[in-house]
N, C-alpha and C positions, 0 to 999 in steps of 0.2 A: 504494500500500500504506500502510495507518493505523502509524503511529511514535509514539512518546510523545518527551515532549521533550526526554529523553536519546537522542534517534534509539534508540533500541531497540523491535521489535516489541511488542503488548499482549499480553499472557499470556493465552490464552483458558481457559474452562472447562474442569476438569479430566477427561477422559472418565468415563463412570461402568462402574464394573467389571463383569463379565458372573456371572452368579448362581453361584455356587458348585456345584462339580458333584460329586455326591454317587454312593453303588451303591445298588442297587436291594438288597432282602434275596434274592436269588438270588446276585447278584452277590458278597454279602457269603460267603455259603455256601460259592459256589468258591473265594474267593477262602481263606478260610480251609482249604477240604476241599485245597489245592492243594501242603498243607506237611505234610514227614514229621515228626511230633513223636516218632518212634521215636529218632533223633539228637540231637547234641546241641544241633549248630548250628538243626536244626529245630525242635526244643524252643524256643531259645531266639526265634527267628523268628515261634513262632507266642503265644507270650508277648508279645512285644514287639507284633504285630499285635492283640493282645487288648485291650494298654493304649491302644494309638490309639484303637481301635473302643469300645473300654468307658470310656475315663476322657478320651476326647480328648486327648491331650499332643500336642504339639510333638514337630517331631523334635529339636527342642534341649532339649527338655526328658525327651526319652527319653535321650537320650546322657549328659545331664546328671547321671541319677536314680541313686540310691545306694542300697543293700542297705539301710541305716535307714531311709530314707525310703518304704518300702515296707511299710505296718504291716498284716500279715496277718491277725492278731488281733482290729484293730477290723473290717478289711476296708475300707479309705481307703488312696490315695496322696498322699501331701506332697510337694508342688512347690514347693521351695525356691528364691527369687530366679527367678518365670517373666520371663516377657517385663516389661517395665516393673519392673523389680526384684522385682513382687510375689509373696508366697507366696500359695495356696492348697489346701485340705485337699479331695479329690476321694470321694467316696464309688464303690465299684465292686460291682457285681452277683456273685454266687455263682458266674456263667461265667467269669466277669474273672478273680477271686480265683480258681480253681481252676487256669486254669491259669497266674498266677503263682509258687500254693503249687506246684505241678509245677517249672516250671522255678528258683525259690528251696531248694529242694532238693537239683535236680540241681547247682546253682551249688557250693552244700556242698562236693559231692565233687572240688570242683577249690579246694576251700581259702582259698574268698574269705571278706573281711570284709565287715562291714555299712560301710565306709568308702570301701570299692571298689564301681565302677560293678555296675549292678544289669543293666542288658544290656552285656556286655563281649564282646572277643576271646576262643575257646573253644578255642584253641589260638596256640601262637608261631609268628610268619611270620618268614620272610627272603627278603632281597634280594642274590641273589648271596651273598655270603661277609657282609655286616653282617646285623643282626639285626633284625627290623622289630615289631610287635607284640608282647608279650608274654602272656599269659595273663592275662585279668581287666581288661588295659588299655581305656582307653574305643572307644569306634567313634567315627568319624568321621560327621559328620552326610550328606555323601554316601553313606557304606555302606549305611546304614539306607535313604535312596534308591532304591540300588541295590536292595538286596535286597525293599523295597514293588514296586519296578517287574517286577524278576524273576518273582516269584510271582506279582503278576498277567497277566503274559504267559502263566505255565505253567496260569494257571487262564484262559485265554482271553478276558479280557476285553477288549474293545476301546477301552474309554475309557483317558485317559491317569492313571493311577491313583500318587499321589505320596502320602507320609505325608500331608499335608494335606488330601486327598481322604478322608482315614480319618479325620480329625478333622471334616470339613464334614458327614460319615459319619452321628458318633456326635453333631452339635449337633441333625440335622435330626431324626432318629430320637427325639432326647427332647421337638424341637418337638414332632412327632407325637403322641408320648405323653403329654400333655396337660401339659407342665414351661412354664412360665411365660416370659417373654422376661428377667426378673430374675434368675431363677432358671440360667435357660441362660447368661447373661451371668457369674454366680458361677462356675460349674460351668470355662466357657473361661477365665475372668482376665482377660476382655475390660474394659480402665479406661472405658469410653464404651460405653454399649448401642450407640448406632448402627453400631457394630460387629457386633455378635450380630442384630440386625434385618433384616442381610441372607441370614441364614435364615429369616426369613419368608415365602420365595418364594412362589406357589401349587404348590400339589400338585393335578394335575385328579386324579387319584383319589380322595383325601381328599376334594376339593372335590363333586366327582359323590356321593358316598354321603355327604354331611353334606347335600344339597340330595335328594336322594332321598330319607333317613331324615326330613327335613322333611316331605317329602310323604306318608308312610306316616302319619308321625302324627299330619296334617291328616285323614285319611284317618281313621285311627280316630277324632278327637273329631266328626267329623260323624257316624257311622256312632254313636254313643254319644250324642249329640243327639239324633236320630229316634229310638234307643229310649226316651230319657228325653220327649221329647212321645207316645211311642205309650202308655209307661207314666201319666203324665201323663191321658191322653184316658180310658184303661180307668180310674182312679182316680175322677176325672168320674162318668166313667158309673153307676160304682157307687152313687155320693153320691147319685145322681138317684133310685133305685132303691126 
């Protein structure tokens, strides 16, 4: 066996990580259609799923997030100190925003500040005879977990579905949507692209109809050639005339 000369093994290559695994837009559907927003807890569940799916956050950065930092107005989330200390300003879509304006609302009627978590505890727990949770206090970064994994069970999804699978979610979906590798890298707070690069993956269906739509409109400029030499010939012939 190879030793270096501290007799210690050689550290070999670090394995390379397996592609990030994302929902299909069916997937996404159940997985949302799977939460009662008639409740409060549900309200607040399918908010909190919005902001994964719609603005990519962290599930520390979801636990993290505060009534202010939530500007319904411009229609942006501010992520204050994300991962690597940094802040960034997230722009969110009209679905996003709608239902955060729903569940920032219902927040209201339980009395919170813009200073208190923006997904909090929706009621006070206890433990035996002590008191555990309060109302408005933060969640736990496993709750949030819990509750990701929950609701995709109840929506039958068979992949193993974690707050970060809603963020892998929401980076591939704007790959898709024509968002730039810069741009997607702003958007996560990723400090190194080569981070964000590994959404790049192939998509064979993207890839089939970017290679098919190639071929259609090989297809017509041949098809638009032969008329321009038939047009071409009749012109000719005319001159001769």
């Amino acid at each position: 066996m190879q030793t270096t000369t501290t007799g210690r093994k050689p550290r070999g290559r670090k394995p390379q990580g397996r592609l990030p695994v994302v929902l299909t837009d069916g997937e996404v559907n159940a997985l949302v259609d799977a939460v009662n927003p008639r409740c409060i807890s549900g309200l607040r569940n399918r908010a909190m799923l919005a902001a994964m799916l719609g603005a990519g956050l962290r599930v520390s950065e979801v636990v993290g997030l505060q009534g202010r930092d939530v500007d319904l107005d411009e229609g942006v989330i501010n992520v204050r100190a994300g991962k690597g200390g940094n802040d960034r300003v997230i722009p969110i879509d009209s679905e996003t925003c709608g239902w955060l304006i729903a569940w920032s609302e219902r927040r209201e009627t339980l009395g919170l500040t813009g200073r208190q978590c923006f997904f909090c505890a929706v009621r006070d727990s206890y433990f035996g005879k002590k008191a555990g949770r309060k109302i408005g206090s933060a969640l736990h970064p496993r709750t949030v977990q819990y509750i990701v994994r929950w609701i995709a069970k109840r929506a039958g999804i068979e992949k193993r579905v974690t707050p970060h699978t809603l963020r892998h979610t929401y980076a591939t979906r704007l790959l898709d949507s024509g968002f730039t590798i810069r741009e997607v890298q702003e958007l996560l707070g990723h400090s190194d692209v080569s981070t964000t690069m590994i959404y790049t993956h192939v998509n064979p269906a993207a890839l089939r109809a970017k290679i098919q739509g190639n071929d259609k409109r090989q297809e017509q400029i041949v098809e638009l050639q032969q008329e321009m030499a038939e047009l071409q010939e009749k012109l000719a012939a005319l001159a001769a005339q």
